[in-house]
N, CA and C atoms as an extended XYZ file, in Angstrom:
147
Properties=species:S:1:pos:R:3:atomname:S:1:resname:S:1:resid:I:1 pbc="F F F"
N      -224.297       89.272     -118.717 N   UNK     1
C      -225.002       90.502     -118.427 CA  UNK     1
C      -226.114       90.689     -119.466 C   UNK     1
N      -227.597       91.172     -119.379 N   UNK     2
C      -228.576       91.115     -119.489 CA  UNK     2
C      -228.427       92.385     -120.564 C   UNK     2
N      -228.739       92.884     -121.973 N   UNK     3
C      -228.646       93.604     -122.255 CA  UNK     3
C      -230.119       94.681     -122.372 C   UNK     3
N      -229.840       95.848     -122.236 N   UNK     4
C      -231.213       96.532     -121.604 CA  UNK     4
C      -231.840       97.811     -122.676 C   UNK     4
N      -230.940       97.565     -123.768 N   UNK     5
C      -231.228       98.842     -124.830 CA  UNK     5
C      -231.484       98.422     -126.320 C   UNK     5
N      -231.886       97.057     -125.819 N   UNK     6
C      -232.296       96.512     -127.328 CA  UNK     6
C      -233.334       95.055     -127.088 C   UNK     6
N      -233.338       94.559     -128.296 N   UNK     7
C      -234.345       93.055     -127.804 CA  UNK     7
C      -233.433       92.361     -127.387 C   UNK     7
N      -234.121       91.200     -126.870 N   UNK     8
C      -233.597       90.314     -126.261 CA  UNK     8
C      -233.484       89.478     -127.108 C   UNK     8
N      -232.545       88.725     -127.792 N   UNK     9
C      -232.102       87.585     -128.633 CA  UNK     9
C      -231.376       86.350     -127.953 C   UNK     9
N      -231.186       84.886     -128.630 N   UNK    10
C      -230.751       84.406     -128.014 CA  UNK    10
C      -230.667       83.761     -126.810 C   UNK    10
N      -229.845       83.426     -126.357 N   UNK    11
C      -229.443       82.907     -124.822 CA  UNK    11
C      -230.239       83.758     -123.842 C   UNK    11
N      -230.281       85.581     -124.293 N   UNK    12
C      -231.022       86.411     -123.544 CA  UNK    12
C      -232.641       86.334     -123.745 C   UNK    12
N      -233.097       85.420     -124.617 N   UNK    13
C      -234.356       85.488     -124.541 CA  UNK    13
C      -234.721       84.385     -123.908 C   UNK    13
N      -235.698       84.460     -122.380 N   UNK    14
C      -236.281       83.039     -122.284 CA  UNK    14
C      -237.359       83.370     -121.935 C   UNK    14
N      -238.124       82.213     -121.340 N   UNK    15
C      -239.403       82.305     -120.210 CA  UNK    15
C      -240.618       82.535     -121.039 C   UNK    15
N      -240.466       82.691     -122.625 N   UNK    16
C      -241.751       83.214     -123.245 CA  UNK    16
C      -242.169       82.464     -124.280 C   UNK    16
N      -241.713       80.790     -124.016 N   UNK    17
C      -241.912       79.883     -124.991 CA  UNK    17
C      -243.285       79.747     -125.425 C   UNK    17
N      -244.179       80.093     -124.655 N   UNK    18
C      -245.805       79.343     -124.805 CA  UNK    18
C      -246.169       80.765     -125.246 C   UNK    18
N      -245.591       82.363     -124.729 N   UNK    19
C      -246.959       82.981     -125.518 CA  UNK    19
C      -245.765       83.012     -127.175 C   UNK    19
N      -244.553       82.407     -127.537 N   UNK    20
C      -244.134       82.505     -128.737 CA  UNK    20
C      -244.633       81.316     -129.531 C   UNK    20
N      -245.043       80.129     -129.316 N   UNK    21
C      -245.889       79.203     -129.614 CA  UNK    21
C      -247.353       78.996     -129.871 C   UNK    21
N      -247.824       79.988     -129.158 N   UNK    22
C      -249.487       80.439     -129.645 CA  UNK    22
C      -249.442       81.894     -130.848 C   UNK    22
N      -248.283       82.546     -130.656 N   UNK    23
C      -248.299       83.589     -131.884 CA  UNK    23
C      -248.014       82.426     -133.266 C   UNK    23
N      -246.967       81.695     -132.987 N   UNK    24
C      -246.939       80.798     -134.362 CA  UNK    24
C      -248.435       80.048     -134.725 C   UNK    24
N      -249.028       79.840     -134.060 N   UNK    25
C      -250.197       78.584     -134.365 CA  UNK    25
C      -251.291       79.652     -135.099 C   UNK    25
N      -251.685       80.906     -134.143 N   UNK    26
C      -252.376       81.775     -134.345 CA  UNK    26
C      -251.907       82.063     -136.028 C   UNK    26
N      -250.677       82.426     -136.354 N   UNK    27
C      -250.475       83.033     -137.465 CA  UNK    27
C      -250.698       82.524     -139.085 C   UNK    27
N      -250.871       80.917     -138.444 N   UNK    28
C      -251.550       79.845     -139.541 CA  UNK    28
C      -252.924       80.156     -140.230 C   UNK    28
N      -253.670       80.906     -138.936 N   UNK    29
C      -255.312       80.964     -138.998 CA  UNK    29
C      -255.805       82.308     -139.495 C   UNK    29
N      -254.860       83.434     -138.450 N   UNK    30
C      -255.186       84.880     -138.434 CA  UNK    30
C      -254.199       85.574     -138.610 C   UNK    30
N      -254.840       86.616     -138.679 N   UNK    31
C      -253.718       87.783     -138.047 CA  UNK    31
C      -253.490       88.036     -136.877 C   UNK    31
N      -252.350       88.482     -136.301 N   UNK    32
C      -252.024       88.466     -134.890 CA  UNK    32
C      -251.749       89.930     -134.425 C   UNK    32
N      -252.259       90.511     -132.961 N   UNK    33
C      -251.993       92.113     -132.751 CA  UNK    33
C      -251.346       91.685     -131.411 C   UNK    33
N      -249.905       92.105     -131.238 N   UNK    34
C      -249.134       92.474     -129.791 CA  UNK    34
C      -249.683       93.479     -129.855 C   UNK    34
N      -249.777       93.591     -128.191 N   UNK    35
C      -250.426       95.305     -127.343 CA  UNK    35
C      -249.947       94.670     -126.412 C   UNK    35
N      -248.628       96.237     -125.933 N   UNK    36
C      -248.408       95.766     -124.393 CA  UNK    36
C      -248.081       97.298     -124.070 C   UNK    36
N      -247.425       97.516     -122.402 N   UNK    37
C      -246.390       98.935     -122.896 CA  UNK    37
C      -244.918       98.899     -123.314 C   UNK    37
N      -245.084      100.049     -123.146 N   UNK    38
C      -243.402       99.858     -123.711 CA  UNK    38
C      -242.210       99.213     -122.990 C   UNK    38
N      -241.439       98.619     -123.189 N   UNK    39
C      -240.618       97.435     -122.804 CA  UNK    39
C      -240.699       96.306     -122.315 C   UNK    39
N      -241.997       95.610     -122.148 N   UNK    40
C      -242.321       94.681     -122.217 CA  UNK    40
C      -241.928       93.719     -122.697 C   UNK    40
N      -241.504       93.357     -124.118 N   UNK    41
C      -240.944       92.736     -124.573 CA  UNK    41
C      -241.576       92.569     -125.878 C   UNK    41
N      -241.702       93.142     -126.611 N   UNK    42
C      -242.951       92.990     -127.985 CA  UNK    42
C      -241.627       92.435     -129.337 C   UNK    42
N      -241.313       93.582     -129.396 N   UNK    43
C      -239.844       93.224     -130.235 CA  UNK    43
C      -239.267       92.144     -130.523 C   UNK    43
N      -238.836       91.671     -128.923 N   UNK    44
C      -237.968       90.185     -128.542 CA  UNK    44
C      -238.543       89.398     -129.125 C   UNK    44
N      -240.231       89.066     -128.786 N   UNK    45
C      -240.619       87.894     -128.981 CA  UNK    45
C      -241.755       88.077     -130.607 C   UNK    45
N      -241.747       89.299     -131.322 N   UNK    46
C      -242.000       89.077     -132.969 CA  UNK    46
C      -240.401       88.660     -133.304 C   UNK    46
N      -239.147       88.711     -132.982 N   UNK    47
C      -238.068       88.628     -133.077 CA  UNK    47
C      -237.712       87.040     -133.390 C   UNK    47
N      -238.586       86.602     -132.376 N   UNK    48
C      -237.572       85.277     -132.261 CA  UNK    48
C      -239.155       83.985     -133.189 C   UNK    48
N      -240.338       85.087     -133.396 N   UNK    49
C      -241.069       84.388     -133.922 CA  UNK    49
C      -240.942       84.271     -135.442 C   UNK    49
């Protein structure tokens, strides 16, 4: 079961390998700004970066 009141960690995080792979590369060079709305997933994936 999918948990819905927190980030997504883990086993529960998928599908967001490539934009979590361009925040790492980016973060070599620059600074990086997430903008999304809310629950999107912003959290999860500074989380797992």
């Amino acid at each position: 079961m999918l948990q819905v009141s927190g980030p997504a960690m883990g086993k529960d995080f998928f599908d967001r390998e490539k934009e979590v792979e361009e925040i790492v590369q980016s973060l070599g060079k620059d600074n990086v700004l997430l903008v999304a709305p809310r629950r999107y997933g912003k959290t999860s994936v500074m989380g797992t970066v």
